[in-house]
N, C-alpha and C positions, 0 to 999 in steps of 0.2 A: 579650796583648802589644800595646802602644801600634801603630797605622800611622805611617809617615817615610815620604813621596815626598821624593826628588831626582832631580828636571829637568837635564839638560844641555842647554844651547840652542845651534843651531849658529850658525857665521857671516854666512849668508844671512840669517838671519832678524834678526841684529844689525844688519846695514847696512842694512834696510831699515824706516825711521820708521815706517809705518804695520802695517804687519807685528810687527815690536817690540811697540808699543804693545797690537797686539790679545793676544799672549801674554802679555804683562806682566797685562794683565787677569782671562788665565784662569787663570795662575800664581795671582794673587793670591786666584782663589776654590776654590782647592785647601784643603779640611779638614783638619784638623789640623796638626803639624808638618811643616815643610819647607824643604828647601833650592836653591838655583840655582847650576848651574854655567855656566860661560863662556867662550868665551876672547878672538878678536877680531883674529886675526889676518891681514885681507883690511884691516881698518883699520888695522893697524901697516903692512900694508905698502902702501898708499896715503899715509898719512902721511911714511912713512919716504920715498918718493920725493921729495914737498916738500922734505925736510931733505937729500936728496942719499944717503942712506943705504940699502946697494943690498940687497934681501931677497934671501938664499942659498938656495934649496932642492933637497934631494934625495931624487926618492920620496914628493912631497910634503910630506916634515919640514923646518921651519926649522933651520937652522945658524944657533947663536946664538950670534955675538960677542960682544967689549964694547960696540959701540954698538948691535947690536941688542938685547942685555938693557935696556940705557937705554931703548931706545925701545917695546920693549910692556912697560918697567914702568910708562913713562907712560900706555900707549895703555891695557893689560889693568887694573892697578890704577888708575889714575886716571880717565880720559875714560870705557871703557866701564863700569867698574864703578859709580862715583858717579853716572852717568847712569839705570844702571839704579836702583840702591837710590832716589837721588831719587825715581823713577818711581813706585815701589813705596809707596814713604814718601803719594804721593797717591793712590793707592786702597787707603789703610787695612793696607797691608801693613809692620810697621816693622820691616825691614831693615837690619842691619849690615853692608858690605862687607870683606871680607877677602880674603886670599894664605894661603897657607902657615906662612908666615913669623908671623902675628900670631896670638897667643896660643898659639903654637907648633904648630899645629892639624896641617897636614900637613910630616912630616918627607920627604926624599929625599937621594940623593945625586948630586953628577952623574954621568954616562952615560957605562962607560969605553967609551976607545975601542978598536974592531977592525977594520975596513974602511973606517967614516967618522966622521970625528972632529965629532959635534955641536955642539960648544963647551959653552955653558953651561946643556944640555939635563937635568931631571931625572930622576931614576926614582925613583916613590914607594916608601917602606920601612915607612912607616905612620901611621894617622891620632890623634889624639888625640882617641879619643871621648867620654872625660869632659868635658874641656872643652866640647866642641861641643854635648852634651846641655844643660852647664848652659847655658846659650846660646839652647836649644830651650825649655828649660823656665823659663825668662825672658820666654818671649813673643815671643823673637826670631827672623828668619828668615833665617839667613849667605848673604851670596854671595857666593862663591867664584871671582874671575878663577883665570886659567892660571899659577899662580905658585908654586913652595914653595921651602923653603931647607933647605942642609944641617948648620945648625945651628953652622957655623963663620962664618956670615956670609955668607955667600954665597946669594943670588938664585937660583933657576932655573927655568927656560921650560919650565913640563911637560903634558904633551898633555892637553887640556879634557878629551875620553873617560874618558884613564884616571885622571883626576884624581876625574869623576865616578863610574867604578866601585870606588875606592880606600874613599871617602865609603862607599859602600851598604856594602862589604864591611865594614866600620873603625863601622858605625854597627850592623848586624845582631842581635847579641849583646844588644843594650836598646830595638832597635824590630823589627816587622815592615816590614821595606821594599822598596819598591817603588821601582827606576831606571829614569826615562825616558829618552829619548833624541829630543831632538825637531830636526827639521830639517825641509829644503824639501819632502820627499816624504813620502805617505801611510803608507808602511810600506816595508817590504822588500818589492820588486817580484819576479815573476816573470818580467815583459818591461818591462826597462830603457824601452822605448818607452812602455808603457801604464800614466798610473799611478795607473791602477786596479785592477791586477794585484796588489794588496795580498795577504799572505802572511798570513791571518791569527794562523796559531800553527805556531811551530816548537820542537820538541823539538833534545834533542841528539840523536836519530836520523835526522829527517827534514834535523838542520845539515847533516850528515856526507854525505846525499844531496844537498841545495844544491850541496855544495862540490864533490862532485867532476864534479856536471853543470855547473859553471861559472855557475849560475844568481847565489849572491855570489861575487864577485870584486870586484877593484881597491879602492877605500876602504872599499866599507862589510867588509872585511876584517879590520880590526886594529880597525873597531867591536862588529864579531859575536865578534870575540874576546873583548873586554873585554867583553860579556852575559855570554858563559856563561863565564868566565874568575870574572865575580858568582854566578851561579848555581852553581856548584859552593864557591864560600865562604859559601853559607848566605844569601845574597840571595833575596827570598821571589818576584820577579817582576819582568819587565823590559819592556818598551814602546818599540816604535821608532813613531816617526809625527810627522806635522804641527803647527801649535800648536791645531788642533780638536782633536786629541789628549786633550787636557786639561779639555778642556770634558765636564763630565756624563754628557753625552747619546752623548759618542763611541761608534762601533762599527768603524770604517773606520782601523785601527792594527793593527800586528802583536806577540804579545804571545810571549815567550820561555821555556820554563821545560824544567825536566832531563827 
């Protein structure tokens, strides 16, 4: 069975140009098919300030109105996504940027409410993997901002993570694949302080141990979920780590499996 890595790259690593740029490169000399995910939302809501438009969160999740949907459809589809593909597009990497919403790739619907009314927040229902293969098998490399739609027309703001583990699940079945998950830290730490404390491989026995010695907690939370939430749908391998990560030679990453 063919290899598919899909990258999701956090925010930190977005806002910062020189950081960017050096993942962009190592993305780029990632073999065989692949795709990038995204999202971008430290830049909508910096932007959003200039324009007066006030970012709502709770628990860390955005409440998406109607002028906050406008504004990371500009921020997430537009600014950061054609910035990356452009990127891409010069070191030989030719990229097509997409949502959800184009070529119908990822379906959701929005997020009813119960306690806290999200607005225009999605929840993924599933991907359209044919389309996306032929896509892959075109030469092409999709990247994917934080975006899908519920097929009535409607836009929505759905969290970069689980957009990225939707992808590996939604693609499994015609690749072996492999989800990263790359942001500011080396791995999943054992001392938040030290981060060198790299976790290098966790089972779902040793998670279960994690969790209840409080070692994950707080964010990387509902990301350890969406790993083995993959791995248990037939996702062949998962990787938390930095954008050295990606590079060859990496050994300093934590890698996830059942």
């Amino acid at each position: 069975m063919k290899k598919l890595s899909i990258v999701k790259i956090g925010g930190n690593v977005i806002e910062n140009k020189a950081e960017l740029t050096k993942f962009l490169n190592n993305f780029s000399l990632i073999k065989g098919p692949k795709i990038l995910v995204h999202g971008g939302g430290k830049l909508a809501t910096q932007l959003g300030k200039k324009l007066g438009i006030e970012s709502k969160m709770i628990g860390g999740r955005r409440i998406t109105d109607d002028k906050s949907l406008e504004l990371i459809t500009m921020v997430y589809g537009g600014l950061v996504n054609k910035n990356i593909v452009a990127e891409l597009q010069s070191l030989n990497c030719n990229a097509i940027g997409l949502s959800g919403a184009d070529g119908d790739t990822i379906q959701a619907h929005k997020r009813p409410v119960k306690d806290i009314d999200y607005g225009f927040a999605g929840d993924v229902d599933g991907v359209s993997s044919t389309t996306i293969k032929k896509l892959l098998e075109a030469g092409l490399t999709p990247v994917f901002c934080a975006m899908t739609h519920d097929g009535m027309g409607q836009l929505l703001n759905t969290n970069a993570d689980t957009i990225a583990s939707e992808l590996a699940i939604g693609m499994s079945a015609a690749y072996e694949t492999t989800l990263y998950y790359c942001f500011e830290k080396k791995g999943v730490l054992m001392d938040v302080n030290d981060d060198q404390s790299v976790i290098k491989h966790i089972d779902s026995v040793s998670y279960q141990t994690l969790l209840e010695k409080k070692v994950i907690a707080d964010g990387m939370l509902p990301k350890m979920h969406n790993c083995f939430h993959a791995l248990e749908k037939n996702v062949h391998q998962v990787r938390i780590g930095d954008i050295e990560m990606l590079h060859p030679n990496a050994n300093l990453f934590t890698t996830l499996t059942l």
